[in-house]
Backbone of each chain as ProteinMPNN parsed JSONL, in Angstrom:
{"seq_chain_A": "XXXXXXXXXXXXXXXXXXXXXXXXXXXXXXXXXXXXXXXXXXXXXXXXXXX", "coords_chain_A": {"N_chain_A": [[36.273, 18.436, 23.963], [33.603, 17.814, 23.37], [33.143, 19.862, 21.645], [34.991, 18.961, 19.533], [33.861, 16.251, 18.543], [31.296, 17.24, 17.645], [32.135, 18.966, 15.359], [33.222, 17.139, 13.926], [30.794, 15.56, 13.516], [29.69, 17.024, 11.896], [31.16, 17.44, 9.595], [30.577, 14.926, 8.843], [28.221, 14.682, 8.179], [28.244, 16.666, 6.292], [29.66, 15.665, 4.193], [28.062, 13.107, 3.839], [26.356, 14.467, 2.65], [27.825, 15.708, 0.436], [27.945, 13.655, -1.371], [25.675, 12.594, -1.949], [24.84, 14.747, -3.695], [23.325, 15.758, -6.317], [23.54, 15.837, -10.393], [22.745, 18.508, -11.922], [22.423, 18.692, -14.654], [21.023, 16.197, -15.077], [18.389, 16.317, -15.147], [15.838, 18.078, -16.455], [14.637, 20.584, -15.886], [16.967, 21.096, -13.835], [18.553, 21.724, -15.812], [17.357, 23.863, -17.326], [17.408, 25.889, -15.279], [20.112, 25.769, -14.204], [21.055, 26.787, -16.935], [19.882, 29.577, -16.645], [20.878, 30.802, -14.585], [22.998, 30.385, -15.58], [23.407, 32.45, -17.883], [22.758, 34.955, -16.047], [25.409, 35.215, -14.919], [26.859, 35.582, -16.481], [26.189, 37.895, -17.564], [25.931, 39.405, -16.059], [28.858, 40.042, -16.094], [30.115, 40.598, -18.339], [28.701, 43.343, -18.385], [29.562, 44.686, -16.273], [32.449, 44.118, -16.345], [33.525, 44.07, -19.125], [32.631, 45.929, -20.779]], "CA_chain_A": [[35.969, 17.139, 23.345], [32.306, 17.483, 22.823], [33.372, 20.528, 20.335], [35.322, 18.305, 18.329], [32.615, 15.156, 18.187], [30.094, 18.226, 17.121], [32.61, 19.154, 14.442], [33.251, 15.612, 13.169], [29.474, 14.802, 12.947], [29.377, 18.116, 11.094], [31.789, 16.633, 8.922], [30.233, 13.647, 8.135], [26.662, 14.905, 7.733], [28.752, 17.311, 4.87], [30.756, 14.41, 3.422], [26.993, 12.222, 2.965], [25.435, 15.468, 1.655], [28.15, 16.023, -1.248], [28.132, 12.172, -1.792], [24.704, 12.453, -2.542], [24.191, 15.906, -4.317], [22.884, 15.067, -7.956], [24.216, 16.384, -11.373], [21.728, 19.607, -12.188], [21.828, 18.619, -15.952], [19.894, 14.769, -15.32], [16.542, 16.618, -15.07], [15.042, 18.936, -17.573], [14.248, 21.921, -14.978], [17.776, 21.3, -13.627], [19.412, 22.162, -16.787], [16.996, 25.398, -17.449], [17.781, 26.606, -14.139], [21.303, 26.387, -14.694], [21.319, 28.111, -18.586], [19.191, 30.878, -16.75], [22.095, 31.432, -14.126], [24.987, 31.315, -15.836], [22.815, 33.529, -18.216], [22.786, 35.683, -15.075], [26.733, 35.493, -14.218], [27.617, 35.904, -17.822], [25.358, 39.366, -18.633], [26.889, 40.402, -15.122], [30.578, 40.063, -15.909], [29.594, 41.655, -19.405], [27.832, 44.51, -17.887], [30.478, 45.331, -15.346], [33.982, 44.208, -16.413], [33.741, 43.502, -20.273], [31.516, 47.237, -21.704]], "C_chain_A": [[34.593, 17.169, 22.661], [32.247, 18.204, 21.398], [33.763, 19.887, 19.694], [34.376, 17.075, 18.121], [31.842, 15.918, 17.717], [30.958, 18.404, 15.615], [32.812, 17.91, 13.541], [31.712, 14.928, 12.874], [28.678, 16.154, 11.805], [29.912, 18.145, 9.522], [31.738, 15.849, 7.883], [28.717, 14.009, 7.391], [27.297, 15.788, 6.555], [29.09, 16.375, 3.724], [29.274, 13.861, 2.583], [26.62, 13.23, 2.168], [26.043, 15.605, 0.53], [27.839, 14.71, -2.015], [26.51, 12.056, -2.435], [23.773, 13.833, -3.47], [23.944, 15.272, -5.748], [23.383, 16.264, -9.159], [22.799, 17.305, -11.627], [21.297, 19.1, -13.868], [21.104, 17.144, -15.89], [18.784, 15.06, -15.09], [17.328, 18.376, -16.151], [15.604, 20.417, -16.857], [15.8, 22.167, -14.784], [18.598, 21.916, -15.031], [18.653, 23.841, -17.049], [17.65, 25.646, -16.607], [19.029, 27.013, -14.39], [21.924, 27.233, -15.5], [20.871, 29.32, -17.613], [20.654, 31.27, -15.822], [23.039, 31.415, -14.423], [24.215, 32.612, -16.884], [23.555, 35.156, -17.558], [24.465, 36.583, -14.936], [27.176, 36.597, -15.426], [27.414, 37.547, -18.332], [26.438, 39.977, -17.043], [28.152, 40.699, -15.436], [30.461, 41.205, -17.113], [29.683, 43.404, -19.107], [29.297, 45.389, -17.286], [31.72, 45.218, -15.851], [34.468, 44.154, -18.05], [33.163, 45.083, -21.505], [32.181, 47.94, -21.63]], "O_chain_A": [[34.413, 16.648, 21.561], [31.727, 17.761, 20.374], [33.011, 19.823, 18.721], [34.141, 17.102, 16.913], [31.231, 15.215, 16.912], [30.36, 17.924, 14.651], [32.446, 17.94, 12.366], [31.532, 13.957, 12.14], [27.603, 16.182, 11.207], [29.356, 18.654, 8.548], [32.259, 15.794, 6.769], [28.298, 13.631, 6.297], [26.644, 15.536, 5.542], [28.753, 16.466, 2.543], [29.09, 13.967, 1.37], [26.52, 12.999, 0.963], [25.359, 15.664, -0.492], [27.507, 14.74, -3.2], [26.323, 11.365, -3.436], [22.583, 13.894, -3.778], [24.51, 14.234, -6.092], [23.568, 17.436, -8.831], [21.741, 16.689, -11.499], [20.136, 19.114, -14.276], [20.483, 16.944, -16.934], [17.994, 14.163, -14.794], [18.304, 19.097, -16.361], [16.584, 21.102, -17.148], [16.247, 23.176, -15.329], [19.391, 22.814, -14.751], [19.338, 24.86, -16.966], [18.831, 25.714, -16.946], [19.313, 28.166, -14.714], [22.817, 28.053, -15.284], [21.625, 30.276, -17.789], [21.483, 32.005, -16.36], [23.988, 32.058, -13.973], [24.518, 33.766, -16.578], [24.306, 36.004, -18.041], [24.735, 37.783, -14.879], [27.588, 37.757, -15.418], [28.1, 38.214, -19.107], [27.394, 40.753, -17.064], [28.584, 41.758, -14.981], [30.654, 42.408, -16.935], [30.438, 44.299, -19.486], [29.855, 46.384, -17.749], [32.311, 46.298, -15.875], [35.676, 44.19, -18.287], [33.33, 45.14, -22.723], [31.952, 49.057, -22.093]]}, "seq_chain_B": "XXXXXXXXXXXXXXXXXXXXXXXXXXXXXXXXXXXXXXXXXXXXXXXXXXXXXXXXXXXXXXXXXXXXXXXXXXXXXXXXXXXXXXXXXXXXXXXXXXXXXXXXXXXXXXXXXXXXXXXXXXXXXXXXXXXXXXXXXXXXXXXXXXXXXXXXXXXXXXXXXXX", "coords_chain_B": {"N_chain_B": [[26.131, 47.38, -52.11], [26.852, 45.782, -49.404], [26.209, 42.176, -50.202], [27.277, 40.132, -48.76], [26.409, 39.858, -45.342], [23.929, 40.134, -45.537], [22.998, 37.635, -46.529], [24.323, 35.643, -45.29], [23.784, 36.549, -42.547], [20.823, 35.233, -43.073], [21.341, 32.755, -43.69], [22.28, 32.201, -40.966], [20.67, 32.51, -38.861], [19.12, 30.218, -40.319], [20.007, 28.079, -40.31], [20.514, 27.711, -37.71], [18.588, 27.99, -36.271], [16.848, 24.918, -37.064], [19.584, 23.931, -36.096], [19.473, 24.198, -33.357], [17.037, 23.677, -32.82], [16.658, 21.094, -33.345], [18.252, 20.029, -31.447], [16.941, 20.938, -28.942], [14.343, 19.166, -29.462], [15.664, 16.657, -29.226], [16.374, 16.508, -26.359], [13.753, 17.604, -24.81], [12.03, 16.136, -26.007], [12.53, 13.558, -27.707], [14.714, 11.929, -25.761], [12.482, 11.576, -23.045], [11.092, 10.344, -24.666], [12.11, 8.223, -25.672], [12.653, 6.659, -22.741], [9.833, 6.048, -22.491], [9.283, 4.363, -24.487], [11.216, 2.006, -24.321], [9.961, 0.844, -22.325], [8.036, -0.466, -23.399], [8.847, -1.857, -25.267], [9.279, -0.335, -27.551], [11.461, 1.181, -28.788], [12.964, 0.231, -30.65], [12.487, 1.702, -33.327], [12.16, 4.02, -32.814], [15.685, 4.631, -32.735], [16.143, 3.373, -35.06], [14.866, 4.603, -37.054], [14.609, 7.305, -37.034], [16.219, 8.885, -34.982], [18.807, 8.757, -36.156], [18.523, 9.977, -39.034], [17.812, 12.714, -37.777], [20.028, 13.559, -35.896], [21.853, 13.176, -38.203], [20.982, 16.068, -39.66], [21.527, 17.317, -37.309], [24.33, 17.744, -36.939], [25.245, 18.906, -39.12], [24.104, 21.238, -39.714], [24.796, 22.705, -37.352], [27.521, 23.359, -37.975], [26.832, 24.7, -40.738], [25.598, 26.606, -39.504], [27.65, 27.637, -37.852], [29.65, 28.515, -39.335], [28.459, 30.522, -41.302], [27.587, 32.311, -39.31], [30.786, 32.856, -38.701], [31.105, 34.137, -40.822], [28.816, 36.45, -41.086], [30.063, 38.369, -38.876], [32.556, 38.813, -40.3], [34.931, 41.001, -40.621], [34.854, 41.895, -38.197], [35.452, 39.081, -36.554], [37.9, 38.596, -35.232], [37.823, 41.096, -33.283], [35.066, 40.102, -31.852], [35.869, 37.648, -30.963], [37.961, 38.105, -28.698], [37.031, 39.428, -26.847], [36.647, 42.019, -27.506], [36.262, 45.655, -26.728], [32.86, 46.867, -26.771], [32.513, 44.621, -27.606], [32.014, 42.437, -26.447], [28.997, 40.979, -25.673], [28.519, 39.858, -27.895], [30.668, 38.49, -28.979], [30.875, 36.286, -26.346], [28.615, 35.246, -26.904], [29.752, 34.249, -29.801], [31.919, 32.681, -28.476], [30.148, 30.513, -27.157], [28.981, 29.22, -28.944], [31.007, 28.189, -30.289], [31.959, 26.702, -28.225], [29.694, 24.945, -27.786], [29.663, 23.508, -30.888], [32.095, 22.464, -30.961], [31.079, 20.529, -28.255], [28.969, 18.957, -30.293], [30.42, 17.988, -32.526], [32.823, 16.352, -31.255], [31.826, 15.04, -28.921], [28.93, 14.437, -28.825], [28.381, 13.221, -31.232], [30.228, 11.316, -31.793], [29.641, 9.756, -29.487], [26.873, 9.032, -29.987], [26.819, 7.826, -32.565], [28.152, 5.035, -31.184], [26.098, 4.367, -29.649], [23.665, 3.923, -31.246], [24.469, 1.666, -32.815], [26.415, 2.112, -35.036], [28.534, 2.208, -35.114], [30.755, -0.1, -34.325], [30.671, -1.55, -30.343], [31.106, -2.411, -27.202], [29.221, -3.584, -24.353], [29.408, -2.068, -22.435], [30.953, 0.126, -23.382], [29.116, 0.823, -24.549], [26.801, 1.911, -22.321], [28.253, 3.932, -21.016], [28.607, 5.613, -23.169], [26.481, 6.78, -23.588], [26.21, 8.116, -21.603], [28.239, 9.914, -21.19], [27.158, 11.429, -24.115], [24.547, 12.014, -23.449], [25.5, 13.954, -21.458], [26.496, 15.983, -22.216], [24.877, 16.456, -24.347], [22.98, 17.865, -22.584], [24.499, 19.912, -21.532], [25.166, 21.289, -23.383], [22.29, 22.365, -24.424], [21.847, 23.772, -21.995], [23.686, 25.78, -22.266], [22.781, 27.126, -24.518], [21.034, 28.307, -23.316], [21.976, 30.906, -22.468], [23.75, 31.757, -24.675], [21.738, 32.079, -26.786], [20.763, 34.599, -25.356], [22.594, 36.576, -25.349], [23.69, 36.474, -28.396], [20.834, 37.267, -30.156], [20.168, 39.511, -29.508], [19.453, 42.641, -30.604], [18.999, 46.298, -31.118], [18.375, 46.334, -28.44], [19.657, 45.342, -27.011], [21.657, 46.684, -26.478], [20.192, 48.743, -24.757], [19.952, 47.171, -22.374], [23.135, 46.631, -21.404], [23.546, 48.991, -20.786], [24.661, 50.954, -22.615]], "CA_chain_B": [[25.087, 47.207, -51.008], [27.572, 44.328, -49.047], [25.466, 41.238, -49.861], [27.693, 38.999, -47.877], [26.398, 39.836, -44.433], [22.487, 39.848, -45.595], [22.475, 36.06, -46.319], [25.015, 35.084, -44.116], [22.834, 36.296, -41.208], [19.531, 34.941, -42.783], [21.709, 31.619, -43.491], [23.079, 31.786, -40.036], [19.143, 32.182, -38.781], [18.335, 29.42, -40.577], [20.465, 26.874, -40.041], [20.433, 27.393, -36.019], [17.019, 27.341, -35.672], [17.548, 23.554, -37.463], [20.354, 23.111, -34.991], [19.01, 24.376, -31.849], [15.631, 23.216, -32.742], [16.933, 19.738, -33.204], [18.792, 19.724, -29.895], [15.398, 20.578, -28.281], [13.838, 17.901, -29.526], [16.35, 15.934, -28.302], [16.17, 17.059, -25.212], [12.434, 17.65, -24.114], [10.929, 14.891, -26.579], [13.232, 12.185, -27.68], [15.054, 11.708, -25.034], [11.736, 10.791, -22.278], [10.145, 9.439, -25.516], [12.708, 6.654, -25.65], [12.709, 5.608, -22.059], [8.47, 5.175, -22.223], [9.366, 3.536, -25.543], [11.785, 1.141, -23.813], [9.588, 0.252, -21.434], [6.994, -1.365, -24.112], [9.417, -2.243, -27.006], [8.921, 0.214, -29.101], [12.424, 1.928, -28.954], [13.766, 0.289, -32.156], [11.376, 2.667, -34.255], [12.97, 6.204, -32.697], [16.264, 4.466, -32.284], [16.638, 2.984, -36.43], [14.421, 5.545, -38.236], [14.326, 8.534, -36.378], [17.796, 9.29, -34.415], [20.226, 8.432, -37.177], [18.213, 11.126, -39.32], [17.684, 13.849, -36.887], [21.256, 13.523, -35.783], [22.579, 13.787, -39.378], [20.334, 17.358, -39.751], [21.697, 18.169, -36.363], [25.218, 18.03, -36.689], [25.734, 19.834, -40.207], [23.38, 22.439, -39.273], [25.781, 23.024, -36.161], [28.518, 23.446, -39.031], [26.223, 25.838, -41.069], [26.019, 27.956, -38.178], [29.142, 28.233, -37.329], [30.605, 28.933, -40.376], [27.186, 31.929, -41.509], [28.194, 33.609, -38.142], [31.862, 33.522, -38.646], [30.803, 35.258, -42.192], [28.538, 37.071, -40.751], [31.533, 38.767, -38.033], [33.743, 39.276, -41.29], [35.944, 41.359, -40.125], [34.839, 41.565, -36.236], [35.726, 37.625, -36.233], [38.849, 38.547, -34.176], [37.372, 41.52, -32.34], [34.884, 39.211, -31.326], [36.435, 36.388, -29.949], [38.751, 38.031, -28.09], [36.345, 40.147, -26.58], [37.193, 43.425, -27.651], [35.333, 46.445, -26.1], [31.651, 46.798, -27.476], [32.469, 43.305, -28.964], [32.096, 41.29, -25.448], [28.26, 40.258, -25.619], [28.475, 39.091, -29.179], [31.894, 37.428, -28.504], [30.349, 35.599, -25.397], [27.71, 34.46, -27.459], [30.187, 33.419, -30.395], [32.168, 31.398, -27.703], [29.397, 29.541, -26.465], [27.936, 28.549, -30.285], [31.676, 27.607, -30.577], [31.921, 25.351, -27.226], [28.682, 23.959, -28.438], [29.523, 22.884, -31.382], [32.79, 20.471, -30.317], [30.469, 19.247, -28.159], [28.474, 18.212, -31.174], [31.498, 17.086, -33.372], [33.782, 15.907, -29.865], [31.534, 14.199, -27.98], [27.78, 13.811, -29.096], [28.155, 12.528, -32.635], [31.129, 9.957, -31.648], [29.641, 8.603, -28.817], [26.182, 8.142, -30.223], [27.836, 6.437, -33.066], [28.423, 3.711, -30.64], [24.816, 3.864, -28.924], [23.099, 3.725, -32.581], [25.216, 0.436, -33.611], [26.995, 2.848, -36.314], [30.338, 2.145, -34.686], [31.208, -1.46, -33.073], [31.261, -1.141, -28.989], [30.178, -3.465, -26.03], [27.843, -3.144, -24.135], [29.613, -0.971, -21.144], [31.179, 0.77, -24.331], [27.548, 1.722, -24.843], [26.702, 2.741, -21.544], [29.662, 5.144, -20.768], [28.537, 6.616, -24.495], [24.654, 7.06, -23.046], [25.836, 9.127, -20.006], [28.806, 11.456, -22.376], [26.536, 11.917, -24.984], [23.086, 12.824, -22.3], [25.349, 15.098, -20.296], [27.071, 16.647, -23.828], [23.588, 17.207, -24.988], [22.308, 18.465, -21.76], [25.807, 20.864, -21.548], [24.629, 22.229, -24.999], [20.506, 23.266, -24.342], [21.862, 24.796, -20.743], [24.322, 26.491, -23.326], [22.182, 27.826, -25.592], [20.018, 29.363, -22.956], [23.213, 32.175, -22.567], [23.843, 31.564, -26.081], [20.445, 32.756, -27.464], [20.543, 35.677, -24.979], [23.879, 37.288, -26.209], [23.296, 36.262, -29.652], [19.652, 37.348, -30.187], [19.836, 40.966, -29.162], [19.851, 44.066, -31.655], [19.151, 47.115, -30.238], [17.838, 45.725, -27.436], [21.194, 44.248, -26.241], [22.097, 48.372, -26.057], [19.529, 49.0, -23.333], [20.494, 45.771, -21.279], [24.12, 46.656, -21.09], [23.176, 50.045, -20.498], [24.634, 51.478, -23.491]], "C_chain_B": [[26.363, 45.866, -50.979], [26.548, 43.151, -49.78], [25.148, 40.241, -48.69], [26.747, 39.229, -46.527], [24.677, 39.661, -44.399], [22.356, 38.274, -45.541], [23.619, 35.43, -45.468], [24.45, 34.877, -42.33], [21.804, 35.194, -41.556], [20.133, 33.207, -42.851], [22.233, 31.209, -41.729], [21.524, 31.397, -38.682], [18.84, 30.39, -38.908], [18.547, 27.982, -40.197], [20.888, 26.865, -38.257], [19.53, 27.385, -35.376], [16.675, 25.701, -36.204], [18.287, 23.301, -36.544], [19.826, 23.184, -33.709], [17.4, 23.886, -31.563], [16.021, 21.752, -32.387], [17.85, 19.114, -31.795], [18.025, 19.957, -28.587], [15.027, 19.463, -28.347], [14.354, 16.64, -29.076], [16.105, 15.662, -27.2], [15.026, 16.598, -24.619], [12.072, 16.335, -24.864], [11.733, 13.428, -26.773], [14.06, 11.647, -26.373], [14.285, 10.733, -23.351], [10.83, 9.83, -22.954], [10.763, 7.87, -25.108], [12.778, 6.128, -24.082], [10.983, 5.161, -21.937], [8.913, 4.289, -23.218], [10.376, 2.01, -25.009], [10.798, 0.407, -23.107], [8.201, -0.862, -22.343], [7.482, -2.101, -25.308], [9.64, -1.89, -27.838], [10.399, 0.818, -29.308], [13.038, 1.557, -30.1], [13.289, 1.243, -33.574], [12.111, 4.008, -34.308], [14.543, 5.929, -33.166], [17.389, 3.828, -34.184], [16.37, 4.059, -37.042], [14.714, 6.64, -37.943], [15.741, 9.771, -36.053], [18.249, 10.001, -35.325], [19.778, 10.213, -38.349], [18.353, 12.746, -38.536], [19.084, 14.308, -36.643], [22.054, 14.133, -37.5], [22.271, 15.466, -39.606], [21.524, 18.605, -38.742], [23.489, 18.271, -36.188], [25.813, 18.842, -37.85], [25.261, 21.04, -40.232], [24.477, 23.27, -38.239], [26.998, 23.682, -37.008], [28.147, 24.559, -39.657], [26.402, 27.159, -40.477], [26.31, 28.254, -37.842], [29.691, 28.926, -37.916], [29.897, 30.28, -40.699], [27.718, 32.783, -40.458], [29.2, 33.709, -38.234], [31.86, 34.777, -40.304], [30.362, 36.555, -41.606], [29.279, 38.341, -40.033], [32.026, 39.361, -38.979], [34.788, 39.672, -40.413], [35.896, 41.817, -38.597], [34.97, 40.162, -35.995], [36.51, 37.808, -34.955], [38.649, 39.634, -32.725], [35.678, 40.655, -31.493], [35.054, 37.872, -30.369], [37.824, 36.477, -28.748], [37.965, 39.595, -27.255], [36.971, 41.668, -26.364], [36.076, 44.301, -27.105], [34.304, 47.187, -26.907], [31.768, 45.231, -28.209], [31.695, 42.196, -27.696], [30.892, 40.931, -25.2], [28.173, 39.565, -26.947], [29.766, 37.92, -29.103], [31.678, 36.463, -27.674], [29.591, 34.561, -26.227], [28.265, 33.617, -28.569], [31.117, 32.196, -29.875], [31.619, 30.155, -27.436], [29.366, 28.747, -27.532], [29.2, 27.832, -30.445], [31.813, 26.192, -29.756], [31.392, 24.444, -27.74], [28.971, 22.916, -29.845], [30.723, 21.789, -31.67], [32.134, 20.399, -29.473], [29.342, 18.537, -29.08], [29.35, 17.446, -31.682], [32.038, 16.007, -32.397], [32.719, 15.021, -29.17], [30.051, 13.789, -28.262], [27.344, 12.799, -30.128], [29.058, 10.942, -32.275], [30.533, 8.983, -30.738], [27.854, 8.326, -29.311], [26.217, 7.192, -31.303], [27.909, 4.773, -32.658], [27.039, 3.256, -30.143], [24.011, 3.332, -30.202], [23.234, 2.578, -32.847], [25.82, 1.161, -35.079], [28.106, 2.37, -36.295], [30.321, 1.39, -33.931], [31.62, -1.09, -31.745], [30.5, -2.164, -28.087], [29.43, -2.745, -25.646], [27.864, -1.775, -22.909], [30.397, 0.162, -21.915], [29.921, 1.444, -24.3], [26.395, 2.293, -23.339], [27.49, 3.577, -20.86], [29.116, 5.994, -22.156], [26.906, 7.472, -24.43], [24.997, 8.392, -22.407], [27.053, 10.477, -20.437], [27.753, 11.885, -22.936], [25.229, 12.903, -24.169], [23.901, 14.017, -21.501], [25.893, 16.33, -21.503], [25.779, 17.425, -24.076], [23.001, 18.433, -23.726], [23.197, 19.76, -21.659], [25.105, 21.553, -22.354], [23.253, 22.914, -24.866], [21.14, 23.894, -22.722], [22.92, 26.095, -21.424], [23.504, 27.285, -23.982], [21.483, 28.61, -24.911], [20.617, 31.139, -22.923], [23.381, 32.692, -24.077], [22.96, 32.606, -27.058], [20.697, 34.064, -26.936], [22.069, 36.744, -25.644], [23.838, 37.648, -27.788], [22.053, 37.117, -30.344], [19.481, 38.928, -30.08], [20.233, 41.739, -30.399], [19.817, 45.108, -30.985], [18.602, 47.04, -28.742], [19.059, 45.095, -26.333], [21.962, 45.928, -25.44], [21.894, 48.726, -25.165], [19.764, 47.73, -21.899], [21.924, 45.823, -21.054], [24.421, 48.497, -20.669], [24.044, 51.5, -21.409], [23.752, 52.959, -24.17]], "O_chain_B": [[26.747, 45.197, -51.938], [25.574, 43.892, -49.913], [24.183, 39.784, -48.077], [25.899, 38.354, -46.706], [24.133, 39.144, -43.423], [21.712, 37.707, -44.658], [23.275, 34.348, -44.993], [24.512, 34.014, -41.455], [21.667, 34.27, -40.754], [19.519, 32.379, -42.179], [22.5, 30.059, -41.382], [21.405, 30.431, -37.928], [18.499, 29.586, -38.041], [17.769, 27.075, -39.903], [21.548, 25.956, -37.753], [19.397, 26.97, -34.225], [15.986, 25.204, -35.313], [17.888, 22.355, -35.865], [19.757, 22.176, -33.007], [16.786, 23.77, -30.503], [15.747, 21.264, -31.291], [17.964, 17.962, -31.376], [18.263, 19.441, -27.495], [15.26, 18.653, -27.45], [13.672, 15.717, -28.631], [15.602, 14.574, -26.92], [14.985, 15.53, -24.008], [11.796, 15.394, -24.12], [11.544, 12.42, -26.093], [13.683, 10.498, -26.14], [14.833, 9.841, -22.704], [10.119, 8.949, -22.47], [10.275, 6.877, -24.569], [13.006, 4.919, -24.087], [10.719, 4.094, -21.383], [8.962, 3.146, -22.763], [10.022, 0.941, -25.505], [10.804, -0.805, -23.322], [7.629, -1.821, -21.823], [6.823, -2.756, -26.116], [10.077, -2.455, -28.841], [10.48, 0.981, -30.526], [13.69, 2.421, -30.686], [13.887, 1.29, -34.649], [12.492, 4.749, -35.214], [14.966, 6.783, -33.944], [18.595, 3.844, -34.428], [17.277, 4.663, -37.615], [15.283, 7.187, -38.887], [16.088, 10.846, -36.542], [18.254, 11.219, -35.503], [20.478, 11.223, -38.403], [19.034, 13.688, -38.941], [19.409, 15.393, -37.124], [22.602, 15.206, -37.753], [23.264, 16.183, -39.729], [22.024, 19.708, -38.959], [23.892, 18.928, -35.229], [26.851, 19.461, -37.618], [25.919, 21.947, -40.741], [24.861, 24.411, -38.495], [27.42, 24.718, -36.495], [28.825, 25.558, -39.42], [26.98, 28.216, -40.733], [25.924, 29.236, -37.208], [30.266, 29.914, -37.461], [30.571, 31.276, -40.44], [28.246, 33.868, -40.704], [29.437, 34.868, -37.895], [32.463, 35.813, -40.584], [31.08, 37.553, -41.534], [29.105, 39.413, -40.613], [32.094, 40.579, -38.817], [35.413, 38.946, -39.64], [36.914, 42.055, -37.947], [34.455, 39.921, -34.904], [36.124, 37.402, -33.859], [39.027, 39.378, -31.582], [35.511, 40.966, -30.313], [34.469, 37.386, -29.402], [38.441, 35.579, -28.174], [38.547, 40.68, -27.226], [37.538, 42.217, -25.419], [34.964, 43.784, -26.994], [34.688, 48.063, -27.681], [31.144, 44.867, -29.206], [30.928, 41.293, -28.032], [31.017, 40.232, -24.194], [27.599, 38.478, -26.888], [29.644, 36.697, -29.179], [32.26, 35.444, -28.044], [29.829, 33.353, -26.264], [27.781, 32.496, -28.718], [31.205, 31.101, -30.429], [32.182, 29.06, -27.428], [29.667, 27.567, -27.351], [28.967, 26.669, -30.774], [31.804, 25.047, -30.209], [31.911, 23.403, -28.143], [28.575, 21.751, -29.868], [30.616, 20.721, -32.273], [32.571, 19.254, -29.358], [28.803, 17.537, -28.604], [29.279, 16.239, -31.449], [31.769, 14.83, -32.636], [33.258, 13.959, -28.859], [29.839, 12.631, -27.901], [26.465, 11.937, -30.095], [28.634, 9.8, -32.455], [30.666, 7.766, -30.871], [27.48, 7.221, -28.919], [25.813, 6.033, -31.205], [27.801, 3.75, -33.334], [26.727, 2.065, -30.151], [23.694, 2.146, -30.115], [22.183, 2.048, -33.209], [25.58, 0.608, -36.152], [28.729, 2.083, -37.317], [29.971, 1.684, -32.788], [32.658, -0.441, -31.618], [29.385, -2.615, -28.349], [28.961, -1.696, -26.087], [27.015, -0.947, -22.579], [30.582, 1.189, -21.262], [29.818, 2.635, -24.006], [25.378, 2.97, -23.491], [26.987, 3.886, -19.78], [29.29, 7.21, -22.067], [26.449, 8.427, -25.058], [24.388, 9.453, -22.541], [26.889, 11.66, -20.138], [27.208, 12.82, -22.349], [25.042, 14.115, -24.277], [23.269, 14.924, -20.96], [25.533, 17.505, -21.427], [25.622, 18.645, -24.034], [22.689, 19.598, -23.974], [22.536, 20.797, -21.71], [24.399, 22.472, -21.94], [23.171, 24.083, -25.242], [20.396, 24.83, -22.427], [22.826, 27.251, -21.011], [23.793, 28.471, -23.827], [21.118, 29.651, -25.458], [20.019, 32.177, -23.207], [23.162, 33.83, -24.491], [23.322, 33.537, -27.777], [20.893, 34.91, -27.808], [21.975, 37.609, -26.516], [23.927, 38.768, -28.291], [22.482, 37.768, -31.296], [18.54, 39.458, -30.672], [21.218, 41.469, -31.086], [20.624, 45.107, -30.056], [18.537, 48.074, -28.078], [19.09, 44.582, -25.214], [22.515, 46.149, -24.362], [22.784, 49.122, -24.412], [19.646, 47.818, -20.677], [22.214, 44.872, -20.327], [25.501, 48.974, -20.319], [24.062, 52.669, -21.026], [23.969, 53.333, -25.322]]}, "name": "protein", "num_of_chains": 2, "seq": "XXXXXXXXXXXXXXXXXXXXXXXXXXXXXXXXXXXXXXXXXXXXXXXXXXXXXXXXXXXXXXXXXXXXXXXXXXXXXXXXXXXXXXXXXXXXXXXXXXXXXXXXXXXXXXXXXXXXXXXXXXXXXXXXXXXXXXXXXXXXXXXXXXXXXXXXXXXXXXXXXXXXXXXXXXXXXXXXXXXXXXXXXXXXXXXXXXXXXXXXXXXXXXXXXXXXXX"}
């Protein structure tokens, strides 16, 4: 029992956290950040599966 | 001597430093300009004179640059975009400039249209066209940061893919 009340407040503390994650592009920084990693993904896939 | 591909690049140059410049400015300056400017009155100034201009620059430029780089390509257009092998960082990069620019035509130009007063819309018409258009724009400069890097390379793109 206590495992599942641990799992259900594990749950919920997930649930508020997506409910309140914020869009990366409504700030400045957030949007660099993002260009630089897909940057990142993009030269990887390149590199490895696309040359 | 081709010609085509000499001014096609320096046109394709020219008119995306115009587009990508003007979607900076967007971005970093107009964009926090107008909410101090809100906050004192002044926003009809950026918002009559300013925009409507900038915007016009910035969406034919987008056009320019599309069209100079598909010149440019000639006949790698299709090995390009379908990322053919040695084609797939230039192809990447002509994807993106493509994404980018329906979201200029598709979604930045139409819905500021409505924010401007160009194009009749209420008022929740005009905030639904605030928060497309801001995340459109924002889509596009996190775009371009990939964009540029693909794009941008000469022999330099050789040693980074390890060519």
């Amino acid at each position: 029992l206590q495992l599942l009340e641990w799992r259900a407040a594990t749950f919920q503390r997930g649930k508020t956290r997506r409910m309140t994650m914020k869009n990366p592009l409504d700030s400045l920084w957030g949007t660099i950040i993002s260009g630089l990693v897909l940057t990142a993904v993009l030269y990887l896939v390149v590199k490895n599966f696309l040359m | 001597m081709d010609l085509v591909p000499v001014f096609a690049r320096w046109l394709h140059f020219l008119a995306g430093i115009m587009w990508i410049g003007l979607l900076y400015y967007f971005n970093f300056v107009q964009v926090p300009a107008l909410k101090a400017a809100a906050a004192d009155g002044t926003a009809g100034g950026i918002t009559k004179h300013v925009a409507p201009r900038a915007l016009l620059y910035f969406r034919w430029a987008a056009i320019v640059t599309w069209l100079a780089g598909a010149a440019l390509l000639g006949s790698n257009f299709v090995n390009a975009f379908t990322l053919s092998k040695g084609y797939a960082a230039i192809g990447i990069g002509a994807w993106l400039g493509t994404i980018m620019l329906f979201n200029v035509w598709g979604l930045i130009w139409p819905n500021q249209q409505k924010i401007l007063g160009l194009k009749p819309a209420t008022d929740e018409e005009k905030n639904k066209a605030r928060r497309v258009a801001l995340l459109a724009s924002r889509t596009n400069t996190m775009l371009s940061i990939p964009m540029l890097f693909f794009m941008a390379g000469g022999l330099t793109h050789k040693a980074a893919f390890g060519l």
